[in-house]
C-alpha positions in Angstrom: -33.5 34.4 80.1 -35.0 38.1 79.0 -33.9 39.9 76.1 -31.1 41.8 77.1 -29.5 38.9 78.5 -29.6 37.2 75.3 -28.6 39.5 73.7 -25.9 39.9 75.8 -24.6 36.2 75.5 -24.5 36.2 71.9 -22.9 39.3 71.4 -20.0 37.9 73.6 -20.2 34.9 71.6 -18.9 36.3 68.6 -16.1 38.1 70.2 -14.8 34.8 71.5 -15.3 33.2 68.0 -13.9 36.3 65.9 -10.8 36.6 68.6 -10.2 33.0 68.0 -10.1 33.0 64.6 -8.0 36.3 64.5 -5.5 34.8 66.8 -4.8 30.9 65.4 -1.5 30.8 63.4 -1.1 27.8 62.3 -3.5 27.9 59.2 -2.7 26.3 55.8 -1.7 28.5 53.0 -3.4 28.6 49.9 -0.9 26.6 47.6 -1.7 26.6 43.9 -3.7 22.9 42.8 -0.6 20.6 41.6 -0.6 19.9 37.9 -3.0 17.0 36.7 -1.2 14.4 34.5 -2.7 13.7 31.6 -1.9 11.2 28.6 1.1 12.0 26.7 2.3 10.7 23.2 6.5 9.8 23.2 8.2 10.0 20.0 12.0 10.0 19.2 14.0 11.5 16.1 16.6 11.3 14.2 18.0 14.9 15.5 18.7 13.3 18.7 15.1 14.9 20.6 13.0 12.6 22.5 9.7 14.6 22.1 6.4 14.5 24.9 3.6 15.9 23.1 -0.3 15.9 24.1 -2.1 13.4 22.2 -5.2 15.5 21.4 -3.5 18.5 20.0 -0.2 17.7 19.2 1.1 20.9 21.1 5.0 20.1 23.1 5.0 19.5 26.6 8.6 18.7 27.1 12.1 17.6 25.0 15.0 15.7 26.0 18.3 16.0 23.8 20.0 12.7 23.8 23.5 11.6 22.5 22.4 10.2 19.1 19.8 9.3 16.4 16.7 7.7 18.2 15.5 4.2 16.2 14.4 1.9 19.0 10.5 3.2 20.2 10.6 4.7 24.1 9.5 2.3 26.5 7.4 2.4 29.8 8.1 0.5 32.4 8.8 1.1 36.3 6.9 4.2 36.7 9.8 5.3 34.0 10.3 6.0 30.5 13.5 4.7 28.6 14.5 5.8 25.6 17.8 4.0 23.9 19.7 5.8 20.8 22.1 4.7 18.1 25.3 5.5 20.0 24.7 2.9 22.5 23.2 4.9 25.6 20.2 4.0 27.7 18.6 6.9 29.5 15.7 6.8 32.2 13.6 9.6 32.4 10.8 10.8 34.8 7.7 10.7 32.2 6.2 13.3 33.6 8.6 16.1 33.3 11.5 14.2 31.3 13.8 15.0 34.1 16.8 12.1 33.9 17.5 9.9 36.6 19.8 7.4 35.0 21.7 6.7 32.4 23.8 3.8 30.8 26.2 3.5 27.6 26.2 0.1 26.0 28.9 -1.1 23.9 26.7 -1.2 20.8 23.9 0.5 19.1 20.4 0.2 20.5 18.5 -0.6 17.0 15.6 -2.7 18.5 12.9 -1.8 21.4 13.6 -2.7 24.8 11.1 -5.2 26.7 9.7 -4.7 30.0 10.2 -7.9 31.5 8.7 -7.8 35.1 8.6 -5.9 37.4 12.9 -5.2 37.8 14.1 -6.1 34.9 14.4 -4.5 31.5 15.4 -6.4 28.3 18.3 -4.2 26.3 19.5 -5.2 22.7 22.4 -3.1 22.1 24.9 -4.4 19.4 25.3 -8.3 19.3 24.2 -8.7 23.1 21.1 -8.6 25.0 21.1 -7.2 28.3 19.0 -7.9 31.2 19.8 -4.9 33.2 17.7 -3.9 37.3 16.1 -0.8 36.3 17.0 0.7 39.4 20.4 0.0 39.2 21.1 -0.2 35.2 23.7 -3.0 35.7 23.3 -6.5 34.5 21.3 -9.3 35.6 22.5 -11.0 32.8 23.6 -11.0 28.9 23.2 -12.5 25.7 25.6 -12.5 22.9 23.9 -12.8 20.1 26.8 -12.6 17.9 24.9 -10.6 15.6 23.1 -7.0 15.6 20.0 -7.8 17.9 16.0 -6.4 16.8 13.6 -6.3 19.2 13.1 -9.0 21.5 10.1 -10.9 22.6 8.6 -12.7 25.5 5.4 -15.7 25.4 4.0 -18.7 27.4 5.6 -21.6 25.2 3.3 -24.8 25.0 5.2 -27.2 27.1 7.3 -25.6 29.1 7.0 -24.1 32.5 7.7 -20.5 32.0 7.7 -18.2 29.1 10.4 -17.8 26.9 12.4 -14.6 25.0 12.7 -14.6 21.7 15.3 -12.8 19.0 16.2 -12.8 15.6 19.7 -11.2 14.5 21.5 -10.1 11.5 23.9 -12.9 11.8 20.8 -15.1 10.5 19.9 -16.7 13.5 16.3 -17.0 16.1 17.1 -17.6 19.5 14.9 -18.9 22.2 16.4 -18.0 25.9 14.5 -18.6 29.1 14.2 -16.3 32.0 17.6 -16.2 33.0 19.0 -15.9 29.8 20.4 -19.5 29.0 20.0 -21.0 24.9 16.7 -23.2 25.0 17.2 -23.1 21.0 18.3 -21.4 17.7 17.6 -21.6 14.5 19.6 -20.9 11.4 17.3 -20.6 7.7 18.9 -22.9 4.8 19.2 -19.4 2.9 21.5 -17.1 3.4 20.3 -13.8 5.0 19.7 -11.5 8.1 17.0 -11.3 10.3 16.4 -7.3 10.9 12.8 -8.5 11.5 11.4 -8.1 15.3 9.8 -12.0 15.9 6.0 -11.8 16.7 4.4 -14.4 19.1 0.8 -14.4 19.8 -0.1 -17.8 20.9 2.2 -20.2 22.6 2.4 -22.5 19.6 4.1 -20.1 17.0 6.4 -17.3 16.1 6.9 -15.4 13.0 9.7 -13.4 11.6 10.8 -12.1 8.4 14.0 -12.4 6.9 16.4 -10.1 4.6 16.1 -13.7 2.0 12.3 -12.6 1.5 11.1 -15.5 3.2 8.5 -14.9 6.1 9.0 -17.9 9.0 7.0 -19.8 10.9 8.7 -21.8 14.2 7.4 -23.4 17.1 8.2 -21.7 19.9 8.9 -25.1 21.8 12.3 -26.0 19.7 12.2 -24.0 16.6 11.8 -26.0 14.0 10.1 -24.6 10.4 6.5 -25.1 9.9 6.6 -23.4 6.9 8.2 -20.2 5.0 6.4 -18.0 2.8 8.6 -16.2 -0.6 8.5 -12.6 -1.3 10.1 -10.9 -3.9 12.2 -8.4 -1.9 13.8 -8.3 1.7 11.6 -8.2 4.8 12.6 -5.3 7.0 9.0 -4.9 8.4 8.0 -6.7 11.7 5.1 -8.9 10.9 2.0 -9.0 13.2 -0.8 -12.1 13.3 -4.2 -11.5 13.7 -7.1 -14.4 13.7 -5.6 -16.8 10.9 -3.8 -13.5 9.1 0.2 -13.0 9.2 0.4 -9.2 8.0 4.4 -8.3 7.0 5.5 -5.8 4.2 8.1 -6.6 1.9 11.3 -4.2 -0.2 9.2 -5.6 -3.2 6.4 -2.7 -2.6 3.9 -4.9 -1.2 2.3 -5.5 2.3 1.4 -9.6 2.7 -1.8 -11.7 4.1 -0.1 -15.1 4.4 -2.5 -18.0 6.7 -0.6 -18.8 10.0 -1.3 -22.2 9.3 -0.6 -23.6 5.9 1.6 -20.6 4.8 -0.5 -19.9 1.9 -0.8 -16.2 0.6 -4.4 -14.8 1.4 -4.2 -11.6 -0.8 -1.4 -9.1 -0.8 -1.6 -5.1 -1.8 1.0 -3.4 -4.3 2.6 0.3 -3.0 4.7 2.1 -5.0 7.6 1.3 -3.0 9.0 -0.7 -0.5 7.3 -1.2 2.9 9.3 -1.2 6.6 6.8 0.1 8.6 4.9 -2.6 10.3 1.3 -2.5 10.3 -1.2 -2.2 13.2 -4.9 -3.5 12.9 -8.0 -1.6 14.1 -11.4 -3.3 14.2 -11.3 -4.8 10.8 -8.7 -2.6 9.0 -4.4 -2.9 8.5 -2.7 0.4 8.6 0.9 1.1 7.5 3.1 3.4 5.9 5.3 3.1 2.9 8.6 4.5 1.2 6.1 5.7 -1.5 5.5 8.7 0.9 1.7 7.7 1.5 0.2 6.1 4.4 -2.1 3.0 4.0 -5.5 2.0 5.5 -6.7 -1.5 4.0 -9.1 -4.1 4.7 -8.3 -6.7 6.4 -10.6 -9.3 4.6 -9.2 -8.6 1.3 -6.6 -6.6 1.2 -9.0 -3.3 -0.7 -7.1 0.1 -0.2 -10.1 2.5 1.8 -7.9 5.3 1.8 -4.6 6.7 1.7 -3.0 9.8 2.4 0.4 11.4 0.7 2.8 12.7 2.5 6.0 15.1 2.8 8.1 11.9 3.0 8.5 8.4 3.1 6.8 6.5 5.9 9.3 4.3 8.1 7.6 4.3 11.4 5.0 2.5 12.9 1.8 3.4 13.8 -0.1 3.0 16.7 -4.0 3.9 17.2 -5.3 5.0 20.6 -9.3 6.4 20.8 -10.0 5.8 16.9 -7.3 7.8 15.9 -4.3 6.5 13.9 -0.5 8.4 15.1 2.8 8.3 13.1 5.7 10.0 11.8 7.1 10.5 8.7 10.5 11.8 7.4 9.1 14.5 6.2 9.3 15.4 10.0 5.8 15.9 11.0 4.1 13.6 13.3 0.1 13.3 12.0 -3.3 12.2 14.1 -5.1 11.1 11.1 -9.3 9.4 11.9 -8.8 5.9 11.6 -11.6 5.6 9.7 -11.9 8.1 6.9 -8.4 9.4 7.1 -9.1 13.1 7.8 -6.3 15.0 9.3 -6.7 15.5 13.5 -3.5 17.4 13.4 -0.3 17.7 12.0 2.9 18.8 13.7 6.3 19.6 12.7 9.0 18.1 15.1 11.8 19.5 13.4 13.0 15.5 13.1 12.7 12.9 10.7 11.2 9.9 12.2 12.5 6.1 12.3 11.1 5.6 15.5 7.3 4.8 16.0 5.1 6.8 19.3 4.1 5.7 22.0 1.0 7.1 24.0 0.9 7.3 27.8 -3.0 6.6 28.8 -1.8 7.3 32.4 -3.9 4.0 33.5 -1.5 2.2 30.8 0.2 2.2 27.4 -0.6 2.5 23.9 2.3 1.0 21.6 3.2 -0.3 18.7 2.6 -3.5 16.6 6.4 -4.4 17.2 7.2 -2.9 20.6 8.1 -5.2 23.7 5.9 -2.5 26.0 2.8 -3.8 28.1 0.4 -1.9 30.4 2.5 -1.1 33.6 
């Protein structure tokens, strides 16, 4: 082939190629890149908002105005987020956008946390009676009367049965052990009069703990409820107790947070606030965090109970905190919500929601869930 001809052949080449191009219609259209997901911190308020903020900086992504004052902590579960208020109603939200897609109103108040209890059912104390509701549907599985106002239930493997069991504690003085489908396995009534507005904590399948408005911390087996042994305070125990290792951490109304051993029931060390103490405390590495009426939050060592620092606040501290990437989160009633280093205590942020806070956050890791000491949420 000479030169010309060449020349020739790609010349035409490119026609075809350019006239091809010029003359196919069924390209794709440049869309704009969908939005990425990333993890998002829940927290409800007593001005009826349900509030989705970014973790790092605290700035809002979205709110949600509900029907009444939010106690119980938002839950995920079901590629969902449910958030319960005082007034009795259940709402499911889309936790990306906090669109609703359902909603439910209960015949009582919704004080305690829901639990996500497998993979179609969701556990709802609301007044006296705990509902197992379909979370697509809302309606019942099946329910629970309590007979009393209901905290938040629990669910462990139980040494000697089959399957695990739920566990809760109401104000009409009485733990109740249920199995999956919601029939009595056992209760348990304290020799003192008093109310349990305590959430029980299970960590092994051996034993559960739970404060009671008498002062007196409990421990049960989970198998049939009887006492092991019950620790005495000097005030009412409001705050959810939490073990770790051989340590059974609970505040008490008498202005101080509790080591008590998990298996004699003997005081370890305890640390004096200058008020009383609802919040229950979460543990990072080898620290106890929690917050107090006295308007300060408290980091403390878990060995011995040594305050490493504290940090004053607008308000007293009911919530809970949780800690997610060395970082502590809470709210106060002095309506901010802070990011505090879990270490030294220096402020990450703090933001002003406009709310005071009963509830404790939540975080959304997008892989998973960071939650409170005395939620009933799990990874999902």
């Amino acid at each position: 082939m000479n030169l010309r001809q060449r020349s020739w052949l790609l010349a035409a080449s490119a026609f075809f190629v350019l006239t091809g191009l010029n003359s196919c219609k069924d390209y794709s259209p440049d869309l704009p890149f969908p939005d990425v997901y990333t993890p998002t911190l829940f927290v409800g308020s007593n001005n009826h908002i349900l509030y989705a903020t970014d973790p790092t900086d605290g700035k809002q992504k979205w709110q949600f105005a509900t029907d009444g004052e939010i106690h119980a902590t938002p839950v995920l579960h079901a590629q969902a987020l449910w958030v319960g208020t005082t007034t009795g109603t259940l709402y499911k939200l889309n936790q990306k956008n906090g669109a609703e897609i359902k909603k439910r109103t209960f015949d009582g108040p919704i004080a305690g946390t829901p639990y996500a209890f497998a993979g179609n059912m969701l556990l709802v104390p609301a007044g006296n009676v705990l509902h197992a509701i379909d979370v697509n549907t809302l309606d019942d599985i099946w329910s629970y009367d309590m007979g009393g106002i209901i905290s938040s239930p629990t669910r462990h493997k139980v040494a000697g049965l089959n399957d695990n069991a739920i566990f809760i504690a109401g104000m009409n003085n009485k733990v109740v052990a249920l199995d999956p489908n919601g029939t009595s396995l056992w209760e348990y009534t304290p020799t003192d009069a008093g109310a349990f507005y305590s959430s029980p904590c299970v960590v092994n399948d051996s034993f559960l703990y739970v404060g009671n408005d008498n002062g007196r911390l409990y421990a049960l087996k989970t198998l049939n409820g009887s006492e092991k042994w019950a620790y005495k305070t000097d005030g009412q125990i409001q705050s959810s107790p939490i073990q770790i290792g051989g340590n059974v951490l609970v505040g008490s109304n008498d202005r101080n947070l509790y080591s008590v051993d998990s298996a004699s029931g003997q005081l370890r060390w305890k640390v004096q606030t200058g008020d009383r103490i609802v919040s229950s405390p979460a543990v990072f590495n080898q620290y106890v965090y929690f917050g107090s009426y006295d308007r300060y939050f408290y980091c403390v060592d878990i060995i011995d109970g040594k305050v490493k620092w504290k940090m004053v606040t607008g308000g007293l501290v009911k919530s809970s905190p949780v800690i997610y990437k060395g970082d502590v989160y809470f709210g106060s009633f002095d309506k901010i919500l802070f990011r505090l280093d879990a270490m030294d205590g220096s402020q990450k942020f703090s933001v002003n929601i406009n709310g005071q806070m009963e509830t404790s956050p939540i975080i959304d890791t997008v892989g998973g869930a960071v939650v409170p000491s005395i939620s009933g949420n799990y990874r999902y």
